[in-house]
ZAMARGU-4260 file (C-alpha; in steps of 0.2 Angstrom, whole numbers, plus 5000, padded with zeros to 4 digits):
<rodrens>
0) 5687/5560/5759 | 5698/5570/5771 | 5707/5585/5767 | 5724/5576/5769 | 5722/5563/5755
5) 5713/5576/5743 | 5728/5585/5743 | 5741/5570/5742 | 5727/5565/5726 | 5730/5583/5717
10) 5749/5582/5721 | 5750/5568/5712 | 5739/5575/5695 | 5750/5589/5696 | 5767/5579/5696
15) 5757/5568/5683 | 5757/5581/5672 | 5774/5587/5672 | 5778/5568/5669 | 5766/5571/5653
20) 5775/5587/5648 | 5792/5578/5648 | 5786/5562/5640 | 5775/5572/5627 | 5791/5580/5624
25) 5803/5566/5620 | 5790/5557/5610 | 5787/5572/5601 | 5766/5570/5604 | 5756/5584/5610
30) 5756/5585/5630 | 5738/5582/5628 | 5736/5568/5621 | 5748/5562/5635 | 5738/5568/5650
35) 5722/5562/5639 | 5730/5543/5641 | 5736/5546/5659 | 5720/5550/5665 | 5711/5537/5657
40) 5724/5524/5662 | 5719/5532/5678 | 5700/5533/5676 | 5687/5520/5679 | 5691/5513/5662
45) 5708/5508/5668 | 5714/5506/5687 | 5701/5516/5696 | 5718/5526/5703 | 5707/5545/5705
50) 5694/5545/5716 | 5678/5550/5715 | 5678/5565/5726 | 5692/5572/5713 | 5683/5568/5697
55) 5669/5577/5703 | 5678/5592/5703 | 5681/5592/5684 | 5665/5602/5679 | 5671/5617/5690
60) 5687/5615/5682 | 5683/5615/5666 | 5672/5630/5668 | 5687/5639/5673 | 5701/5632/5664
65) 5689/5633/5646 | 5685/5651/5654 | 5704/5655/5652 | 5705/5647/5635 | 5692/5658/5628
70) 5700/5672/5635 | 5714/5670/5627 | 5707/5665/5610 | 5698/5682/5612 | 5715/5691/5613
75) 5719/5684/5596 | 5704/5694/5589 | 5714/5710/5588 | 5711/5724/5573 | 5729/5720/5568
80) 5724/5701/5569 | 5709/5704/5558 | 5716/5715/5547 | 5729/5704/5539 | 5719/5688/5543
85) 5700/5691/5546 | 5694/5685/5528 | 5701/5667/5529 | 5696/5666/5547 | 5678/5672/5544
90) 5677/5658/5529 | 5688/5644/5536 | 5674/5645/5553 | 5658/5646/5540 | 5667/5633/5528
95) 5670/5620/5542 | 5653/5622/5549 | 5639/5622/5535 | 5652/5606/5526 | 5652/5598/5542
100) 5632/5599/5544 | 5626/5597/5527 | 5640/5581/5523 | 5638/5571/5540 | 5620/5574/5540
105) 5615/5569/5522 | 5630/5555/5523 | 5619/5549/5539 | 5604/5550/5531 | 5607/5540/5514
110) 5614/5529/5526 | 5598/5524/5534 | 5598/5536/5550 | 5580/5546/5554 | 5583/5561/5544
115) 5581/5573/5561 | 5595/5563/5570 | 5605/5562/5557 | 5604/5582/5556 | 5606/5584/5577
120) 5623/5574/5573 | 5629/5584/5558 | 5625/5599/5570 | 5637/5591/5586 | 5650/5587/5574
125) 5653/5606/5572 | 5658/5608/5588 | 5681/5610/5592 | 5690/5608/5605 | 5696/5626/5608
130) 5707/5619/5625 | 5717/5606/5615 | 5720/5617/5601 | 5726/5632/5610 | 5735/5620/5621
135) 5746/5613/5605 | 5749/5629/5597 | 5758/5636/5613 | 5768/5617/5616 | 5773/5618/5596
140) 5780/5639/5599 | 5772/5642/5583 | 5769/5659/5581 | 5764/5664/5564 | 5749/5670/5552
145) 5745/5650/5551 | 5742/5648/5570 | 5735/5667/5570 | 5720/5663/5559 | 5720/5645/5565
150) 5717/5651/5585 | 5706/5664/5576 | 5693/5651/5569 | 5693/5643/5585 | 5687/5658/5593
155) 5672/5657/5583 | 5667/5642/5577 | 5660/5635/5593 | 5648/5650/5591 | 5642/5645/5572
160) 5639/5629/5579 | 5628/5634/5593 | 5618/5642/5579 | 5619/5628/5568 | 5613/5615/5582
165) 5599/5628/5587 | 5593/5627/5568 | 5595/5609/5567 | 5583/5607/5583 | 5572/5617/5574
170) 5571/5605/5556 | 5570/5591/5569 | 5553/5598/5574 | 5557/5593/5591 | 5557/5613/5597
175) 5544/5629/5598 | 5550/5633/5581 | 5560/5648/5573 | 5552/5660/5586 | 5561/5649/5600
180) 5577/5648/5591 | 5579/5667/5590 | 5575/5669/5607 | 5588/5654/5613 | 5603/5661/5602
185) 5599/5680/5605 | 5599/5675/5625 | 5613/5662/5625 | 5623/5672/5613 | 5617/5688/5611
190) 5618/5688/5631 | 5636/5684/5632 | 5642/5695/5621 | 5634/5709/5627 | 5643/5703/5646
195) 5659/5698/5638 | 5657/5717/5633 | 5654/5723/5650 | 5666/5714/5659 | 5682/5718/5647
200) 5677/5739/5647 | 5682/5739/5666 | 5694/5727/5663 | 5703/5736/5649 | 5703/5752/5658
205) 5710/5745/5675 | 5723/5735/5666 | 5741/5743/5669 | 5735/5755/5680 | 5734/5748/5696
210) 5754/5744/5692 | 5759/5757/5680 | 5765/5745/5664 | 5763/5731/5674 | 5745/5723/5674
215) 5744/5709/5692 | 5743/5692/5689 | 5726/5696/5703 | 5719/5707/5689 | 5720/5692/5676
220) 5712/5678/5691 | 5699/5691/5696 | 5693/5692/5676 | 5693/5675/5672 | 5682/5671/5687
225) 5671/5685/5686 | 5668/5684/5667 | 5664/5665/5671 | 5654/5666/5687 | 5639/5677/5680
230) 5640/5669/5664 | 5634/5657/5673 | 5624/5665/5685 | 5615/5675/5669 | 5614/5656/5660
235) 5625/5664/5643 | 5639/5654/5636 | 5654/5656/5647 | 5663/5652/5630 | 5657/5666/5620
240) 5658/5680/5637 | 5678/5675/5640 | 5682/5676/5619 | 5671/5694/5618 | 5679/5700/5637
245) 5697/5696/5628 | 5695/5704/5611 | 5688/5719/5620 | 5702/5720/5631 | 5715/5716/5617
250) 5709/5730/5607 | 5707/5742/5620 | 5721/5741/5634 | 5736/5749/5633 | 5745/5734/5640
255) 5735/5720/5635 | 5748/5708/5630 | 5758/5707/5647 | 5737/5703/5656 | 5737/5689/5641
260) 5752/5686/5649 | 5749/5683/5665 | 5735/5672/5661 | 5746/5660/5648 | 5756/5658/5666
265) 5742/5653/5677 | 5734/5643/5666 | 5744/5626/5664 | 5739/5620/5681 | 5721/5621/5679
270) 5724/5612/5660 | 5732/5599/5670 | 5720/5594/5680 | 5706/5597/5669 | 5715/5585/5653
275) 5718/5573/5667 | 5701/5572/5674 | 5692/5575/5656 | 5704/5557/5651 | 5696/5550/5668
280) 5678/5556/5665 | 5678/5549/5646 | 5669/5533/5646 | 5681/5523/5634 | 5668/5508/5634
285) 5655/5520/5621 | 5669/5513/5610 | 5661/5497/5609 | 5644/5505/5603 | 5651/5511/5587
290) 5645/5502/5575 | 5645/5503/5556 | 5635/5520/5558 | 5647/5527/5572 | 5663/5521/5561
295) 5653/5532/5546 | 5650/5545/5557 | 5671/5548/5562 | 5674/5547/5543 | 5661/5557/5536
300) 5667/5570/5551 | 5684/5570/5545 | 5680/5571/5526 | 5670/5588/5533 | 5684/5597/5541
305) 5698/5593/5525 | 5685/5599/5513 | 5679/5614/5523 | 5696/5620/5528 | 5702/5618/5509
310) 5685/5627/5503 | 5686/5641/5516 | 5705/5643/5516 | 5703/5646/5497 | 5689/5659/5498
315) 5699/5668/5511 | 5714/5670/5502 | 5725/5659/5507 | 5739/5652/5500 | 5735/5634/5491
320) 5750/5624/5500 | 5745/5632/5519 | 5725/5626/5512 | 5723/5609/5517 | 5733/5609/5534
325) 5718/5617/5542 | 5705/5603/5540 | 5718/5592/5549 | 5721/5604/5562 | 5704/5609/5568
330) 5698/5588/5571 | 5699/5589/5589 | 5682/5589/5598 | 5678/5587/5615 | 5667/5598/5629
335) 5654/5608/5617 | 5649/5592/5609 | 5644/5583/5624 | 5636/5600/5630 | 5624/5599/5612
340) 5620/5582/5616 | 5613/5585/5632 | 5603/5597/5627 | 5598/5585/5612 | 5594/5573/5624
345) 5580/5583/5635 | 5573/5589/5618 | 5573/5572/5607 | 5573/5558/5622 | 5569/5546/5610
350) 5587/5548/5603 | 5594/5550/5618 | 5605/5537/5621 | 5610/5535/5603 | 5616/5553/5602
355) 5624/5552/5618 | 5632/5535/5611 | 5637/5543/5594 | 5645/5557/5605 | 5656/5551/5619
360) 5664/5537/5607 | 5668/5552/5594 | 5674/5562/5608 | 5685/5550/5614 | 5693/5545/5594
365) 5693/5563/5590 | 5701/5568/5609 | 5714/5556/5605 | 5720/5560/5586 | 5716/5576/5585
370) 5727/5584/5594 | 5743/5575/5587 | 5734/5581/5570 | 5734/5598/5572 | 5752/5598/5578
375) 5758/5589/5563 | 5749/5602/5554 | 5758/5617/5563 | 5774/5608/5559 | 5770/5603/5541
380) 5767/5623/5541 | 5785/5627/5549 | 5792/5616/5536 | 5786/5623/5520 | 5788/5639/5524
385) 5807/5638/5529 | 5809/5628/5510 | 5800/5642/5503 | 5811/5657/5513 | 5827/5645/5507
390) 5821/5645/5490 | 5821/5664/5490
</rodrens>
């Protein structure tokens, strides 16, 4: 493809996107959802309209645009944030994931799946999607402790599923056992952390002094692709090094807000493009694999999050009419998923096309109701508490 029609090809995903902004809008459905539809109207499954050299650049976008999600995710991690909020978002996070393992697993299971991939399963189910989350919060303008401790567990989460898949790799007998966990999660985890850490000291330091008060929007690019280019050159979780880059910087900048800034600004144009080519990319035809297991698998999945956001909600303190709103908001699930069941796929590749099956076809239910679901939760949130401070 020359350079000319790669360009007239992005032009068009961008004004595409602002088409989805206005249409998500005056429908009142999340823009996501709407740029989700777009692109797989787009896609192969529907007119073949983006071509191939543009799809392929969704993996380098997503690394960037996910990187710059995390980032921000991490800023939400502040001692102030934790202070009023860190209980409930430590036991929503373990809630959501140990209910979603043990029900979708054993569900599985008595259903008449091989215990082991029935476990790999309960273990992918954990996994969010911290981009069309975040993405929702900021189109709802929602900014209260409901939103604080639900961008909070999102933060996280991803990371207690990591650990939970590693384990359940481990029951599977499919790996070098315990010894080769520890090892995996202290390199994959550990790792990111401990370069999340390096990254954001500088970074926290330099921010608002370059510009006194002022931090550059170069500053806020030249974080975002440096936390993400040796994550990956170091093999760690890009995930967990932007989320642990952001709450360093969050808690130790002077100015951290206005660089948070900066990124909310620049970030919208690489979500365009990476919604649009993540609705082209999903392969809408897995839809017909789903059989009576798949079906199971969606409901047993969504069972998991209602019960674990109610359970963890309650042990953390939170009120019970704010309780169940977190289940329906934390549904959507999209990249990390697919991620676990590649990695399934190398280990156990005699259940590699049915995880991959199980999956995309989730992905691409989950992608599409999720969202919607945890916008009507932050509305049904706004609601209640304006009847409650007009009962007062």
């Amino acid at each position: 493809m020359d350079l000319a029609f790669l360009l007239i090809s992005f032009g068009v995903l961008f004004l595409a996107g602002l088409a989805a902004d206005q249409i998500g809008g005056l429908t009142r459905l999340p823009r996501v959802t709407m740029l989700l539809l777009i692109g797989i109207a787009a896609g192969d499954a529907g007119l073949s309209l983006i071509p191939d050299d543009v799809t392929a650049w969704f993996d380098s976008l997503s690394i960037v645009a996910l990187t710059m999600v995390a980032f921000l995710l991490g800023g939400s991690l502040t001692r102030r944030n934790l202070t009023q909020h860190g209980r409930a978002i430590l036991a929503i996070s373990l809630a959501i994931s140990v209910l979603t393992v043990l029900i979708v697993s054993v569900g599985l299971t008595l259903a008449g799946l091989p215990a082991g991939l029935a476990m790999i399963l309960g273990a992918i189910a954990t996994a969010t999607a911290p981009a069309a989350i975040t993405d929702v919060i900021h189109q709802s303008g929602a900014d209260n402790g409901f939103t604080d401790t639900l961008k909070g567990v999102v933060a996280i989460d991803d990371a207690w599923g990591l650990i939970a898949f590693s384990v359940m790799l481990v029951l599977a007998g499919q790996t070098d056992g315990w010894a080769g966990v520890a090892e995996g999660a202290l390199r994959d985890l550990g790792g990111a952390v401990l370069l999340g850490v390096a990254v954001g000291v500088p970074a926290a330091f330099l921010t608002g002094r370059l510009k006194p008060g002022e931090p550059m929007q170069a500053e806020a690019i030249g974080i975002v692709f440096l936390a993400a280019g040796l994550a990956l050159w170091l093999e760690v979780s890009f995930l967990v090094t932007g989320m642990t880059a952001g709450a360093v910087i969050a808690n130790l900048a002077r100015h951290h807000e206005r660089a948070f800034h900066e990124i909310e600004h620049i970030q919208w144009p690489f979500m365009i493009l990476f919604f649009l080519l993540a609705g082209a990319s999903l392969e809408v035809e897995a839809l017909l694999l789903l059989g009576w297991a798949g079906v199971l698998y969606l409901v047993l999945r969504i069972v998991a999050r209602f019960l674990g956001g109610w359970f963890g909600a309650r042990a953390g303190g939170v009120p019970r009419t704010e309780a169940a709103l977190y289940g329906p908001a934390l549904l959507p699930q999209a990249g990390v998923a697919v991620g676990m069941a590649l990695v399934a796929g190398e280990e156990l590749p005699h259940w590699a096309s049915v995880v991959m099956a199980f999956t995309i076809s989730s992905t691409v239910v989950f992608e599409l109701i999720g969202p919607p679901a945890t916008l009507a939760a932050i509305r049904r949130y706004a609601a209640t508490a304006q009847n409650d401070s007009a009962g007062d």
